[in-house]
Steps between C-alpha positions, in 0.01 A plus 500: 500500500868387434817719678732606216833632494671738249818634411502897392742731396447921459639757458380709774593843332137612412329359776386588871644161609368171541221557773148603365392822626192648521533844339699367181454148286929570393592186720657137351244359725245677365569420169501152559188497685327658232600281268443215662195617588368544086653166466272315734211666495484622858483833699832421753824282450764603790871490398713462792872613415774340683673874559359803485682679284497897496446770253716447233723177590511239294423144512644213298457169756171629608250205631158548577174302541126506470185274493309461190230207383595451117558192248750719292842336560796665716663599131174617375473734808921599483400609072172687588667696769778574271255607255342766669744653743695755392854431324650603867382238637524106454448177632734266472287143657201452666453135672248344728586565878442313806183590640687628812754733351499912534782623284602764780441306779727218429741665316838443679778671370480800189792665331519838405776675268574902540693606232741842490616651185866624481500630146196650325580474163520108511162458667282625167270235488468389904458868651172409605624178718797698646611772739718724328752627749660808513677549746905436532606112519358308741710290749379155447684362735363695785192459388520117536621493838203704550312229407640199761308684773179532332543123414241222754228588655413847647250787559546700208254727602726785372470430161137454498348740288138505709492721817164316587658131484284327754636147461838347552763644327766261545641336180754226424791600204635242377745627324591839311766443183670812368620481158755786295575550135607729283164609427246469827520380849190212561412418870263137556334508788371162614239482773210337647264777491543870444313809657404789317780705315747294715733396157524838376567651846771247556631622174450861590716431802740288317568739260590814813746282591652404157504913521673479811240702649416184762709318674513128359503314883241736601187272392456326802444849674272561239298206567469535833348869440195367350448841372408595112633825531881408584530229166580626167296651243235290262689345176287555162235241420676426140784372626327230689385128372332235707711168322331183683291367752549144643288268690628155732 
């Protein structure tokens, strides 16, 4: 069977997240599998995501991968997929992989965008891809100094959202870009891996201490704690898009 690689996009609003489940078929990989599945003529095609996007997050630089024996071509398969999912869903390419690659497992660096809405009334048509704030003005600029300290390579074991993490949770951030305007506030975080809930948690912080509820040098501390309980609160889902996964 040949390895081949896709690009998705979703919009996660409707769905239970990217991971199949067993009690519900409301999954993006589900709905690829099954599809894939009528399209071959087989019982089981696994879709491997490279992130594992949660209820209600969106994806638009998606890549994922499965295994399939077929003579349709890698467009054919892109325009049959596209077909059949639902409009919320879409493949941008499919091409043939190299027999070795795992679209998690040698992913190297993703990008994900959180995105906070100042102003209501301007965000009409993209209230279901933001956070809309409502709190007083947050300070920006305390809220990126925030962000030096949770830059490199730590345990970020506080902003995992699963108490029964049995594997490493030490993570490397490449970077984290806050951007203003007159409308919304967008934060990029750019990493090499991500644990569960760990963007919106970092926003959840992020944003106590734009709210001067949290002191902005007092990350490291925070770190060090390796406790859930002392980070901030869980940002919305909608607010949160997985941009792009790269590979050396």
């Amino acid at each position: 069977m040949k390895n081949y690689r896709m690009l998705v996009q979703y919009d996660g609003t409707r769905y239970n997240g990217w991971q199949k489940q067993g009690d519900t078929d409301n999954t993006i990989q589900e709905k690829l599998e099954t599809i894939l599945c009528r399209m071959t003529g087989t019982d089981q095609v696994d879709v491997h995501g490279a992130g594992r996007t949660d209820a209600g997050v969106h994806a638009r630089g998606q890549v994922a991968q499965f295994r399939i024996d077929t003579e349709l071509s890698t467009g054919d398969i892109r325009d049959y997929l596209n077909t059949y999912l639902p409009d919320d869903i879409g493949v941008l390419s499919v091409d043939v992989a190299a027999p070795r690659f795992h679209s998690r497992f040698n992913a190297t660096q993703k990008t994900y965008l959180y995105r906070i809405g100042k102003d209501k009334s301007y965000h009409v048509f993209d209230r279901k891809y933001i956070y809309e704030y409502r709190g007083e003005p947050l300070d920006v600029a305390a809220m990126k100094m925030a962000t030096i300290q949770l830059r490199g390579e730590h345990d970020f074991k506080s902003f995992c959202g699963n108490p029964r993490m049995r594997k490493s949770t030490v993570r490397k951030l490449f970077a984290i870009h806050i951007r203003e305007n007159e409308h919304e506030i967008d934060i990029e975080f750019i990493g090499e891996g991500f644990l569960q809930y760990m963007v919106r948690i970092l926003v959840g912080t992020l944003i106590e201490v734009g709210e001067g509820r949290r002191d902005p040098r007092s990350m490291d501390a925070l770190l060090e704690a390796r406790d859930r309980k002392l980070a901030g609160p869980t940002a919305p889902a909608c607010g949160l898009t997985l941009m792009e996964v790269r590979y050396n």
